[in-house]
BATI-964015 format. One line per field, with one value per residue (C-alpha): residue in one letter; x, y, z. Coordinates in steps of 0.5 Angstrom, whole numbers, plus 500, padded with zeros to 3 digits. Example, Ala and Ser with C-alpha at 12.3 -4.5 7.8 and 13.67 -1.06 7.14 Angstrom:
2
residu = [A:S]
px = [525:527]
py = [491:498]
pz = [516:514]
% end
This chain:
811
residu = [X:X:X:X:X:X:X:X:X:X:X:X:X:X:X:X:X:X:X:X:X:X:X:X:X:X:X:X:X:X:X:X:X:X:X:X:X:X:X:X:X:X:X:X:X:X:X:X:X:X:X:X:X:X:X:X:X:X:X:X:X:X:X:X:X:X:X:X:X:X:X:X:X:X:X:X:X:X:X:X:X:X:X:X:X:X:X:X:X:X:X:X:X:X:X:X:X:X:X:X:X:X:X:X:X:X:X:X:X:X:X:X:X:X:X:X:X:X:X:X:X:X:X:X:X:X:X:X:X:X:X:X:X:X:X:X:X:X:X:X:X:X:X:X:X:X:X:X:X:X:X:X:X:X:X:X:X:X:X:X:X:X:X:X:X:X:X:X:X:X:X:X:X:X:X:X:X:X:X:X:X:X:X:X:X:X:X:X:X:X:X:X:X:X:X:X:X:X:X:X:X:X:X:X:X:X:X:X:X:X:X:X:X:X:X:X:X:X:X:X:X:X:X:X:X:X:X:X:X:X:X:X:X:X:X:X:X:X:X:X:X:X:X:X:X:X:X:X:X:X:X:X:X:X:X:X:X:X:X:X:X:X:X:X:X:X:X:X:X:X:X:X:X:X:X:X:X:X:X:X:X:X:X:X:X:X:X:X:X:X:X:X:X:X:X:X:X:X:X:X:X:X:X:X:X:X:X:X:X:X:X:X:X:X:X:X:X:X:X:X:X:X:X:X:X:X:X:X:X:X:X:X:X:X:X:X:X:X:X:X:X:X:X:X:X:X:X:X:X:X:X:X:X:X:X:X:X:X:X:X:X:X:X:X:X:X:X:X:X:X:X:X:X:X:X:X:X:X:X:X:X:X:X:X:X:X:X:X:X:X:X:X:X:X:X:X:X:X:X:X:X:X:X:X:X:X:X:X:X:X:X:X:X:X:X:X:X:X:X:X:X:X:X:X:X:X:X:X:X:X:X:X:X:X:X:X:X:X:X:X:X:X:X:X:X:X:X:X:X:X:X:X:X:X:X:X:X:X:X:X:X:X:X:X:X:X:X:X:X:X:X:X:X:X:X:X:X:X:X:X:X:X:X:X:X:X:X:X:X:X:X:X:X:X:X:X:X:X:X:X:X:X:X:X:X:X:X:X:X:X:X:X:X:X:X:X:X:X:X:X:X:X:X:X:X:X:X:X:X:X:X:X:X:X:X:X:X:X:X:X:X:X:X:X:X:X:X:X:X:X:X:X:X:X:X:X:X:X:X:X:X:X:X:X:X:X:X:X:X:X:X:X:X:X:X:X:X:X:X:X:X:X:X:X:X:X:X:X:X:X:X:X:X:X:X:X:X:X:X:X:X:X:X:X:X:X:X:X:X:X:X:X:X:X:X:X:X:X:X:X:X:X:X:X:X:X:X:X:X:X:X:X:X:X:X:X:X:X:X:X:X:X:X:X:X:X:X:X:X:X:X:X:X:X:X:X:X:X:X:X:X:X:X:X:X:X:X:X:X:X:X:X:X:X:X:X:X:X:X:X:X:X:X:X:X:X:X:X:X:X:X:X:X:X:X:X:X:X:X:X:X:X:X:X:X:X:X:X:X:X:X:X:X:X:X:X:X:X:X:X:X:X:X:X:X:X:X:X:X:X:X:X:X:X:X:X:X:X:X:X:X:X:X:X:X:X:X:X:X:X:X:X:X:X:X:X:X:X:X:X:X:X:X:X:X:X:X:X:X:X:X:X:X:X:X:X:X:X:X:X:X:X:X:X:X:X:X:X:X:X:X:X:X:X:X:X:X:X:X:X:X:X:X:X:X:X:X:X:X:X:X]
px = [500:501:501:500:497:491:491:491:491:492:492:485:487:493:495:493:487:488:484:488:484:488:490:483:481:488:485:479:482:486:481:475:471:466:465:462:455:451:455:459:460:464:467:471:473:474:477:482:490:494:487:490:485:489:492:484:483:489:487:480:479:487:489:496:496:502:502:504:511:510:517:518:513:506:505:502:502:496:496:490:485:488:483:484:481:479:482:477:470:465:462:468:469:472:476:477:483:482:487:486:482:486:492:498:501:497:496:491:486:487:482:478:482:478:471:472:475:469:463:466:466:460:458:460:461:455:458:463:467:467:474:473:475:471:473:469:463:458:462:460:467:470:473:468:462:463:465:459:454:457:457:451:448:452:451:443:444:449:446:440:438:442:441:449:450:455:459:462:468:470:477:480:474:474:470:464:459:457:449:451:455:452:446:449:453:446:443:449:448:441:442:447:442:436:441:443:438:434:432:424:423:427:426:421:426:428:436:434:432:439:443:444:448:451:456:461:467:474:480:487:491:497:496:490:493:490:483:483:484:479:474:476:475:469:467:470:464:459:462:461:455:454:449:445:438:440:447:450:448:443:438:443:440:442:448:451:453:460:463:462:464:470:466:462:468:471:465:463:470:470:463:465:473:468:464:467:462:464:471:470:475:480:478:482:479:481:488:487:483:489:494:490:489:496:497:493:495:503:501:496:501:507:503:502:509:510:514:510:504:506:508:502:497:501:501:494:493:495:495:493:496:497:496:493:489:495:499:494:493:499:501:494:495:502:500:494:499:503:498:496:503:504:496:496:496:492:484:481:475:479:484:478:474:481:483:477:477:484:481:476:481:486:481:478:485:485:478:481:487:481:476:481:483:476:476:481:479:472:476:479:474:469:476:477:468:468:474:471:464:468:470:464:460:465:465:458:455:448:448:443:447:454:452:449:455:460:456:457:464:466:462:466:472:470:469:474:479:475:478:484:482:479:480:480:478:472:466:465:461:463:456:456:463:460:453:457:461:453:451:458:457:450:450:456:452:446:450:453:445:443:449:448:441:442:447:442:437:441:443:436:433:440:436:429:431:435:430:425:428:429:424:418:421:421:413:412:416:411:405:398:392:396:402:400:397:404:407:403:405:411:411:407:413:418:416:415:421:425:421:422:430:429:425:430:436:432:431:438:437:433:428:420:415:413:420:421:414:415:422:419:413:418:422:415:414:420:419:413:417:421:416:413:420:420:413:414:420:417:411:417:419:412:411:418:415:409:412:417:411:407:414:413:406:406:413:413:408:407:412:416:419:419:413:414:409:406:400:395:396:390:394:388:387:395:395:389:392:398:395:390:397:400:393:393:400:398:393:397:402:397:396:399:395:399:393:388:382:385:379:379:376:382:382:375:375:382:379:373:376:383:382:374:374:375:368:363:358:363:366:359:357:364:362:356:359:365:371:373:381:380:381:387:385:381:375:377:385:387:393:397:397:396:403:399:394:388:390:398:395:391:398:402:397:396:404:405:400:404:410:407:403:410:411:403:404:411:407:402:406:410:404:402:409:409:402:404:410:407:401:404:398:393:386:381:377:384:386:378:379:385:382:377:380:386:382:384:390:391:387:393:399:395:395:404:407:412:410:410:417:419:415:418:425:423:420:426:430:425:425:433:433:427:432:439:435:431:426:421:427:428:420:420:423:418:416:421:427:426:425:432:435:433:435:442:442:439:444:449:446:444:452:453:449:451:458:456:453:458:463:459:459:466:468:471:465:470:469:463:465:464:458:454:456:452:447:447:446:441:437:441:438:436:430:426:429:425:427:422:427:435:434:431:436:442:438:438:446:448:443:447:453:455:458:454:454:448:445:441:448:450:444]
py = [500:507:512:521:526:527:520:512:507:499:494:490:485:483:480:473:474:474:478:482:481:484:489:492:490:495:500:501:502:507:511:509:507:503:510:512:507:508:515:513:511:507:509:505:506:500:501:499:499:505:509:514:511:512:519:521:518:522:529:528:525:527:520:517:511:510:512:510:513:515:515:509:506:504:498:495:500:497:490:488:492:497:502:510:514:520:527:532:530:528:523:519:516:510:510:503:503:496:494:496:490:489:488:484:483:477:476:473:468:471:475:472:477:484:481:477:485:489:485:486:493:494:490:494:500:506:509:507:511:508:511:510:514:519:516:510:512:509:503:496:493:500:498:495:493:485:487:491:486:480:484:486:479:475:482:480:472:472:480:482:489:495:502:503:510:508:515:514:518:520:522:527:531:532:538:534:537:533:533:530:525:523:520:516:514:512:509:504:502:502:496:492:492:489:485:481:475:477:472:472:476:481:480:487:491:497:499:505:500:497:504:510:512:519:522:527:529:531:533:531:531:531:536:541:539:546:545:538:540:544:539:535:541:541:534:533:538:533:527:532:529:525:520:526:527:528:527:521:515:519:513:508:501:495:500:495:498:501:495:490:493:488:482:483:484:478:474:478:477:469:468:471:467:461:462:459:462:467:465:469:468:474:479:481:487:491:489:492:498:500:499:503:509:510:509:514:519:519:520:526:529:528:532:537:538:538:544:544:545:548:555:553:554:561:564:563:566:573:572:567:561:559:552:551:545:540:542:540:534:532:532:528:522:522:521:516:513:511:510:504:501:500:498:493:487:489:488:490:493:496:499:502:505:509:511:514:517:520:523:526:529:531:534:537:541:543:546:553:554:552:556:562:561:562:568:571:570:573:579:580:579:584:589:587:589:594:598:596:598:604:605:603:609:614:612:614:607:606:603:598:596:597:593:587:586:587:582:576:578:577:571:567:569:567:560:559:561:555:550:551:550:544:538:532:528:532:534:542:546:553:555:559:563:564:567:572:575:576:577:583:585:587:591:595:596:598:603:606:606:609:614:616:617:621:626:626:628:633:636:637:639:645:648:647:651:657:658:658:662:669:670:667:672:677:676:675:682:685:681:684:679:676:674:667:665:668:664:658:659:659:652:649:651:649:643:640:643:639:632:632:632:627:623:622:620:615:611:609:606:600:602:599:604:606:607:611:615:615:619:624:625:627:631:635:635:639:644:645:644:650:655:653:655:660:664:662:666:671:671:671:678:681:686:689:688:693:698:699:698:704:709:707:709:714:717:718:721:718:719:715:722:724:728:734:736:744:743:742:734:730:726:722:719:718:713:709:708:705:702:699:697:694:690:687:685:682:678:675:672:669:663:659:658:653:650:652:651:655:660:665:671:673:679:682:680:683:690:689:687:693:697:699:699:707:708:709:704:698:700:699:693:691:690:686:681:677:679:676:675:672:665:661:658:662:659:655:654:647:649:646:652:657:663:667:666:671:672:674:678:683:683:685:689:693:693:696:702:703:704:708:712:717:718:721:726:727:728:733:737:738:741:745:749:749:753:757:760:762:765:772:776:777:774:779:780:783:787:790:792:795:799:801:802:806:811:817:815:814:822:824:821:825:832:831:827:828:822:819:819:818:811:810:811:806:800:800:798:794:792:790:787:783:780:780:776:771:772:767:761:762:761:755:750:753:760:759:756:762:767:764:764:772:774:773:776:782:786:784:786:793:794:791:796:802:801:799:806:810:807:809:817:817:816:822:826:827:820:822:817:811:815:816:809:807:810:807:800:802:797:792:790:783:780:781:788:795:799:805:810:811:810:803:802:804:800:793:794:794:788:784:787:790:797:802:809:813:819:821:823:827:831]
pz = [500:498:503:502:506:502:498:500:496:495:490:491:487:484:476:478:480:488:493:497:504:509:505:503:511:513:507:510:518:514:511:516:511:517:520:514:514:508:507:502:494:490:483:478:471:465:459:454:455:455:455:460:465:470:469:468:476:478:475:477:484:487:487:486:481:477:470:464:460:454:453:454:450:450:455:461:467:472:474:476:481:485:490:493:497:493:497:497:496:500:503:502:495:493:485:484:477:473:469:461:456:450:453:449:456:456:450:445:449:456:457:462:467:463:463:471:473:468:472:479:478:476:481:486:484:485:479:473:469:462:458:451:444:441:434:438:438:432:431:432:433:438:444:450:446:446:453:455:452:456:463:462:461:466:471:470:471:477:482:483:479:482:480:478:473:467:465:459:458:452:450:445:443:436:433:433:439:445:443:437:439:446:442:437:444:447:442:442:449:448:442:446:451:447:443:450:452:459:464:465:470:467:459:458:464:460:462:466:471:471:469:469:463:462:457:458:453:454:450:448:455:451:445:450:457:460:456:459:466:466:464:469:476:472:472:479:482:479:484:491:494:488:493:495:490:483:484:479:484:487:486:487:490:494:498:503:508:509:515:511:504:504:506:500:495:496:495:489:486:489:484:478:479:480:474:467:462:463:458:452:445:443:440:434:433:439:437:430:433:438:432:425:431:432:425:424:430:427:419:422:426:421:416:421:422:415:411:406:409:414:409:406:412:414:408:405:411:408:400:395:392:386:384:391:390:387:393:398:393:394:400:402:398:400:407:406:402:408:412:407:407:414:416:411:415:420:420:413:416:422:417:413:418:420:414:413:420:418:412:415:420:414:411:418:418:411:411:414:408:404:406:406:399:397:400:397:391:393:395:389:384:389:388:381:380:384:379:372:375:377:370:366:369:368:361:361:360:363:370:370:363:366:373:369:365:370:374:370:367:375:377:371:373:379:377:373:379:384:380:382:390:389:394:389:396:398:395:397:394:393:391:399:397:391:394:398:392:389:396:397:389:389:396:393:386:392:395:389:386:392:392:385:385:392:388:382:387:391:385:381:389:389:382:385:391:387:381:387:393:390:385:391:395:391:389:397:397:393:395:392:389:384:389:390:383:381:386:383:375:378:382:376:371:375:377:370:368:373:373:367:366:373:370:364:369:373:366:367:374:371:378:378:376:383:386:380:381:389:388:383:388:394:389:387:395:396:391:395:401:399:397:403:408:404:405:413:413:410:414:420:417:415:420:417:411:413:415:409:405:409:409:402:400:406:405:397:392:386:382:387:390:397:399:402:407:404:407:401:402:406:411:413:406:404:411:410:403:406:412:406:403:409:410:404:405:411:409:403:408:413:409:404:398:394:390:385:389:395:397:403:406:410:406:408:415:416:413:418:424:424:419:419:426:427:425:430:428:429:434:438:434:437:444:443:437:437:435:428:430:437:434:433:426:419:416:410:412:415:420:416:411:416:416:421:424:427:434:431:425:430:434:428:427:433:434:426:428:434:430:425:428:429:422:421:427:424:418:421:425:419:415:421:422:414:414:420:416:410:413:417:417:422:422:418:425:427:421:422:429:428:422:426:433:429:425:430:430:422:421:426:421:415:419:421:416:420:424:417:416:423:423:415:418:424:419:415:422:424:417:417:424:421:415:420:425:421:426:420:420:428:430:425:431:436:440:446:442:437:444:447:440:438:446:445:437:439:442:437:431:433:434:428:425:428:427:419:419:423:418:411:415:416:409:406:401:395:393:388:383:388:390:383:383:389:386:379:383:387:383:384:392:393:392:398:400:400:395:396:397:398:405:404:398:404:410:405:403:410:411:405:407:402:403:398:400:401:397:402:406:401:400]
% end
């Protein structure tokens, strides 16, 4: 016995068939196996030698049972049956580890040691590990069937039913998944079952009634060690409280109890030695079966090593091979060649069934390469499409004509290039390569149509929204009763104009029908679209619009020249001609009138709701009748051709009046400062007051002409202070500025006056020629000036500054 801290083991029976009682009595008191009770179970694992069953229990259940050197060669490792405790699982588990069927060891007749071995593990065993190869299963000579099919016979014949689970462990997974192996695997079994005679009692018991099989699949430990470990702590959390419900022997049956384990092995045991039926012939196929598989196993990892292949593999990877099908070819038939030499000798159907196994496994390893080549050779058509497709359109070629024909001269060198991948021993269909390349080609011919005719929209929506903007603009600018069916002649014939060439460039796209008309509907749309935006954001701006056009009309005469307020002009008449403008703009911009048939009576209603309402009349039918405007919607306008609706328009309106009122008091003012100007004289009731109340003072004049003269000299000083002054220009801009404005010219001006006169009295009286010229030139005064008398004409000089001297002086 061996012995570790975590592990204990014995060999219960020895390579000659003896039971080892005292061993297994010392093992049990190592391992306290009598304190256990019913709490214990029992695994064992069969299967061919030299299968790894012993390195599968070491890595599972932490055992230590000697395994085999591979570098040593493969042999037997395990005599007999040897038994552990498992470290680590609970409750305490005990791995029985059998010694390997097919074993050369004892030869070719000795094999009632493997089927005695194989019904005493399933007869005490709670759960049994069945090691078998995943290339094993679905064939009907594999390791372990004629082994299977006489335990189960003479298991019914010798025991009592016993509720035992079979785990099949299969070893070096392929590719192929569990689910699909695991019921092939099961309907094996299941066959052996039917096909072994069953005692009376027995003959209708279905094999659940016996086993519980379950399947679980491990990889290569030597070529994906750590995948391998893995699985196994993976399976090894199966097999704590494996004898709780639901674990692998939850429903085990005929448990006997721990104490007498030991006993009731070695009677067990003592049966089967006892029974000679159990004497089978050899069985040449497991021979065979070993043999061809590690055949096969060399050849395929020679050809995995291999140069060639290997730079083969690599550089498929990046870029295409010429001639890659003969060089795989090649390198196939040479490895398959080989194995046949050196498994000839071998059972036919054995050999056979592994060369195709091999095959298959060769292939399995091509297929990526294969796959790749395919792959680059469906890039570099889709690349070499791509550039002709390119180059035809630019040629001017149609685009369903150059599509259509790019297409097929692509696809057939295409399949002229998947001849020279092809495996001659297989049967792959290019056809899914060759759908993607149809596939990849027509999502690219999709882009491009799709692009294309994107900038072909594109391109007629740019003309539509330029030939649209400004000349939609310019009519709303100067909107009038003929604006909006302007405005539609105007959408009509551009519309026409535009789908016309669209229509024309869309024949080449080779599109159905209602595309084709859907696409020219969404153009019309736009267009649409685009007078639309347009008048909503000229109806953003309207209440500028208003205003300009009511300084307009207000501002400007008809001839489109400024007005000048003389005071003949009827202010009143001239604002409500251009509020009545700026009303009829407003009411061309409330609504949208895009169709033919668009009526309304926005117009009147905004006639009667802003511009009438001055009128007594309305403004008492105002506070008994609805407000017209006080909504948000006009009769006979959907909402969605509403710019402006009733309640905006009235508070435009009210805001427009606001901001233009000032202009028209400007406008009043100016006429009333204009008619002050021209009109001096006193009203007539006042001229006939002083004509009456002034009589005596008149008669007092006509008998002193004296006087007469002093009030003629003191006119004419009035009169030139009148002129000095501008007292006229100075009351223009109100009586208090002219006021303040006279006060601080008054005292200078007569100072200037008397220095003027002081200066024509100290010119000397010689200068008789000057003097007779002044005379001469007295016709000369400006216009407005006196020239009653030479006193006025020398008083109106000095008022022009020029120095003239007076005759009255020299008299």
């Amino acid at each position: 016995m061996a012995n570790s801290e975590t592990c204990c083991s014995t060999q219960l029976i020895d390579g000659d068939g003896l039971f080892n009682a005292s061993g297994i009595e010392k093992f049990m008191k190592e391992v306290k196996l009598g304190e256990c009770g019913l709490s214990y179970a029992v695994v064992s694992i069969m299967g061919p030698q030299s299968s790894g069953k012993s390195t599968l229990l070491n890595n599972l259940f932490h055992t230590n049972f000697r395994e085999m050197d591979a570098f040593k060669g493969r042999s037997q490792t395990t005599k007999g049956i040897w038994m552990a405790r498992c470290a680590g699982i609970e409750p305490c588990t005990l791995v029985m580890d059998l010694e390997g069927t097919d074993g050369r060891e004892r030869g070719e007749d000795d094999t009632a040691f493997e089927k005695q071995s194989a019904l005493f593990a399933l007869a005490v065993s709670d759960i049994v590990l069945i090691n078998m190869w995943c290339h094993d299963i679905g064939r009907e000579q594999a390791a372990n069937k004629p082994l299977l099919k006489t335990v189960f016979q003479v298991m019914m014949r010798l025991f009592s039913p016993r509720k035992t689970t079979l785990l099949f462990v299969i070893r070096d997974k392929t590719r192929t998944p569990l689910e699909n192996l695991e019921p092939v695997l099961r309907e094996d079994i299941q066959k052996i079952w039917d096909s072994v005679p069953k005692p009376q009692a027995h003959k209708d018991t279905p094999l659940s009634e016996f086993f519980n099989v379950e399947v679980v699949a491990l990889s290569s430990y030597e070529e994906k060690e750590e995948q391998f470990r893995e699985q196994v702590a993976s399976l090894r959390q199966r097999f704590n409280q494996s004898i709780a419900p639901g674990g692998l022997a939850g429903d085990r049956r005929g448990v006997v109890p721990a104490s007498g384990f030991s006993f009731s092995a070695q009677e067990i045991w003592k049966v089967i030695k006892e029974n000679k039926d159990l004497d089978l012939p050899a069985h040449k196929v497991m021979v065979a079966t070993v043999r061809c598989e590690e055949i096969a196993n060399e050849k395929y990892a020679a050809f995995v090593a291999n140069e060639e292949w290997c730079q083969l593999e690599e550089t498929v990877q990046s870029d295409p091979i010429p001639g890659f099908g003969k060089k795989i070819n090649s390198l196939l038939h040479a490895c398959l060649s080989e194995y046949d030499a050196e498994a000839t000798y071998f059972d036919e159907g054995v050999r056979t069934a592994k060369q195709k196994q091999l095959q298959e496994k060769l292939l399995q390893l091509v297929q990526p390469a294969y796959q790749s080549a395919l792959g680059h050779m469906r890039s570099v058509t889709l690349e070499k499409f791509k550039e002709t497709f390119e180059k035809a359109l630019k040629g001017g070629e149609r685009f369903s004509a150059a599509a259509n024909n790019c297409i097929e001269s692509c696809v057939d060198q295409f399949d002229k290039a998947c001849a020279d991948v092809v495996i001659e021993l297989t049967n792959w269909d290019t056809s899914k390569v060759r759908e993607k390349l149809l596939r990849d080609i027509d999502a690219h011919v999709a882009s491009v149509r799709e692009a294309k005719i994107s900038e072909l929209t594109s391109s007629y929506e740019e003309k539509l929204k330029v030939s649209l903007s400004g000349p939609v603009e310019a009519l709303l600018d100067g909107a009038n009763s003929d604006t909006w069916p302007s405005v539609r002649s105007l959408l009509k014939r551009e519309i026409q104009s535009s789908v016309l060439g669209f229509s024309a460039a869309l024949n080449g796209f080779d599109m159905d029908e209602e595309t084709r008309q859907n696409m020219i509907l969404s153009l019309e749309d736009y267009a649409r679209g685009v007078v639309e935006g347009k008048a909503r954001e000229e109806a953003g701006r309207v209440l500028i619009r208003m205003k300009d056009r009511f300084t307009m009309l207000f501002s400007h005469d008809s001839d489109s020249m400024p007005r000048v307020w003389t005071g003949n002009e009827d202010i009143r008449a001239i604002t409500k001609t251009a509020r009545s403008a700026s009303l009829k703009l407003l009411s061309v911009m409330a609504a949208l009138r895009l169709d033919d048939g668009d009526k309304d009576d926005i117009e009147k209603t905004l006639k009667v709701a802003l511009l009438d309402s001055s009128s007594s009349a309305n403004i008492s039918r105002s506070i008994t009748a609805v407000d017209p405007l006080a909504t948000s919607s006009w009769e006979q306008i959907p909402s969605s051709k509403t710019l402006i609706t009733p309640v905006q328009c009235k508070t435009l309106w009210r805001q427009f009046k606001m901001e233009t009122e000032y202009s028209v008091s400007q406008a009043i003012s100016a006429q009333e400062a204009n008619k002050r100007h021209n009109n001096w004289l006193p009203p007539p009731w006042a001229i006939l007051a002083l004509v009456i109340l002034g009589f005596n003072e008149f008669m007092t004049l006509l008998k002193n002409p004296l006087y007469l003269g002093v009030i003629f000299v003191g006119f004419l000083l009035i009169k030139a202070l009148w002129v000095q002054l501008n007292i006229a220009g100075e009351f223009r801009h109100g009586v208090l500025p002219g006021v303040i404005s006279l006060a601080t010219k008054f005292v200078p001006t007569i100072m200037n006056l008397m220095k003027r006169l002081a200066e024509e009295g100290n010119n000397p009286a010689a200068n008789n020629p000057q003097r007779h010229t002044s005379r001469n030139n007295t016709n000369a005064v400006p216009v407005g000036s006196s020239v009653s008398s030479s006193s006025s004409s020398n008083i109106t000089a000095l008022e022009n500054g020029n120095r003239y001297t007076s005759s009255s002086k020299d008299e």
